[in-house]
N, C-alpha and C positions, 0 to 999 in steps of 0.2 A: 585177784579180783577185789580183795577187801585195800588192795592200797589203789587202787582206783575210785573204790566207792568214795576213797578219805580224798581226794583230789575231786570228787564231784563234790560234795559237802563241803569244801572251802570256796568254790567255786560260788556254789548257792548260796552260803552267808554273804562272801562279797556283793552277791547282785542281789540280795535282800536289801543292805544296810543302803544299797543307792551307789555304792560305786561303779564305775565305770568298767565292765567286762568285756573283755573281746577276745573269745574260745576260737579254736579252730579245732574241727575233727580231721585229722589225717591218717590217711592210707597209704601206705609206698605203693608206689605208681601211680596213685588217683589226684587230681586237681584237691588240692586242701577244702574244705568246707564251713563257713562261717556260722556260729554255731552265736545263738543269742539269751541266756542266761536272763534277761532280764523281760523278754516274754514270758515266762515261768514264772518269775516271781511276780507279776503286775497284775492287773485286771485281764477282762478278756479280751484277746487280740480280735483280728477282723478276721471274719472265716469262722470262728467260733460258735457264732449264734446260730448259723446252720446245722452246725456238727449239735448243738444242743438243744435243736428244736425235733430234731428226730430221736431223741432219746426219751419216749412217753413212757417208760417202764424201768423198773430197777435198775440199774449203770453201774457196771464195775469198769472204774478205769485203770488201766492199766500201765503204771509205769507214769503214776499220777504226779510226780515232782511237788513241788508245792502246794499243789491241789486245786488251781484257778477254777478248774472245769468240775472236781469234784464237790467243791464248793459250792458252787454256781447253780449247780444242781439240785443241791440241798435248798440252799435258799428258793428254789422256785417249789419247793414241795415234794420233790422227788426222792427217789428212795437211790441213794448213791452211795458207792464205796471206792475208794482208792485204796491202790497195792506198789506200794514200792519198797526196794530194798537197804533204800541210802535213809540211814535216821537221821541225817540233814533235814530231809528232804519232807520226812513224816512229821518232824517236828513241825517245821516249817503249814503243813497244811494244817495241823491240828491244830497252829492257834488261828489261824483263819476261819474253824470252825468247819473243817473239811472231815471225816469221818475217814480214818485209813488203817490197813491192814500192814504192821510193817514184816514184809517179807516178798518172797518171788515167787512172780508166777506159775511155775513148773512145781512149784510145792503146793501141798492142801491150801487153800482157800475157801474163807466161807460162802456162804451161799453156791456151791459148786453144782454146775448139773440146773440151777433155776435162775441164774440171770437172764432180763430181758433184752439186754443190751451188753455189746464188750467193747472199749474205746479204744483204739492203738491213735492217738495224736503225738502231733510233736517229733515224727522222726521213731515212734517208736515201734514199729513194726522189725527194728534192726536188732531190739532187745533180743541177744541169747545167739544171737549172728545166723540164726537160720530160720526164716521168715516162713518154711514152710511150717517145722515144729512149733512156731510159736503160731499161726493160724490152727494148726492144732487139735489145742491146746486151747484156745480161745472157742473153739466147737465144742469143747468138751465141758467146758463152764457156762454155756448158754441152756436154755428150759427148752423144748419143744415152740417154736416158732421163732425165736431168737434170731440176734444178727452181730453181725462185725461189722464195726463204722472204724474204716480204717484212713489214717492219711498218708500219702504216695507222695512219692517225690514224681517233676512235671515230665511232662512227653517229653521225647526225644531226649531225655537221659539215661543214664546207663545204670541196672541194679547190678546189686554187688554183695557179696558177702564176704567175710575174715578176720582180721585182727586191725585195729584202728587203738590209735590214742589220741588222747587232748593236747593240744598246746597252749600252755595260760601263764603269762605274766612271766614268757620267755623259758619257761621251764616245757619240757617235753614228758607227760605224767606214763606210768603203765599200761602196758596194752590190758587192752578186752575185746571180746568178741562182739561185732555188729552189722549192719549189712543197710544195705536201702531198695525199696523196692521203686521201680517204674511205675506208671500207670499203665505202659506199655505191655508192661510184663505181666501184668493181675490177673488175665484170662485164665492162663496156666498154671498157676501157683494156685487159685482159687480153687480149681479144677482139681489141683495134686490133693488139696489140705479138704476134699469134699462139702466145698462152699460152694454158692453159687451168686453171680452179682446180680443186685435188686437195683441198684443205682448208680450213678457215679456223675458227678459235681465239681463245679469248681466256684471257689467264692474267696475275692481277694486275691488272686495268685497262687492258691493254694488247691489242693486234688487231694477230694476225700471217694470214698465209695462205702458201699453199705451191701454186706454179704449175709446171706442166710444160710442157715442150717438146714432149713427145711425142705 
């Protein structure tokens, strides 16, 4: 894992400094997946301002990258924290002024048990390759009334869970564990991980939903 994290972290410099990145995520047997790096590092994409207009209470984002969202958050007042495991990545948000915790989620984190909010964006519901354990896990970090604002890949595609790597700059890096959830599929999985769905959206081509604990 840790020579993956070093193939994400060169990946984020490059699409820090402005160069030109174009990732694939692949899974033998699955159609490749175009993976864009420099979402991550820019402002906020479109889809965004919905996903951060529902977040009126402390925000732990998860699997924060550079920390567009975490940041963003700050700057409107909010009480927000980022948790990621790539010190690229941490670096990368802390000079933006993003507040983060550098490590993984399945480990202690703070404010555990009383956040208001837990953000899975960006594809990151596939963190740790088993989207049940990691909804959780995300229950387990919320306060009494809490929620999970997660983003899903669209209708009529297939989740998946297993082993994937990156492809960048023709080189094919180490596997890791990750997975993708449907919107299709969220009834069930919600249901397994004892969430229940309060919402579900879509803004710019993008599918979020909003799960509670309660």
């Amino acid at each position: 894992m840790s020579r993956a994290l070093a193939q994400y972290g060169t990946i984020l410099r490059h699409a820090a400094s402005g160069r030109r990145v174009a990732v694939q995520l692949v899974r033998s047997g699955h159609a490749d997946r175009t993976v864009t790096p420099a979402d991550w590092c820019g402002g906020l994409r479109p889809g965004d301002h919905g996903l951060l207009a529902r977040c009126a209470g402390p925000t732990l984002d998860v699997g924060c990258g550079p920390g567009r969202l975490t940041a963003a958050l700050v700057s409107r007042g909010r009480t927000a924290l980022g948790v990621d495991t790539s010190a690229e990545a941490v670096r990368q948000a802390r000079r933006r002024g993003a507040p983060v915790h550098h490590g993984c989620v399945f480990s202690p984190v703070p404010g555990e048990g009383a956040w208001h909010h837990v953000l899975l964006a960006d594809g990151n519901i596939g963190i740790g390759g088993d989207p049940y354990r990691l909804l959780a896990r995300c229950r387990d970090l919320l306060g009494t009334g809490g929620d999970v604002i997660v983003e899903l890949d669209p209708p009529g595609t297939l989740s998946w869970q297993g082993i994937a790597v990156l492809r960048y700059d023709g080189r094919t890096g180490p596997s890791f564990p990750w997975a993708a959830v449907s919107v299709d599929d969220l009834s069930a999985l919600a249901e397994d991980a004892r969430l229940s769905i309060v919402e579900r959206w879509m803004e710019a081509d993008r599918c979020f939903a909003r799960l509670s604990a309660g």
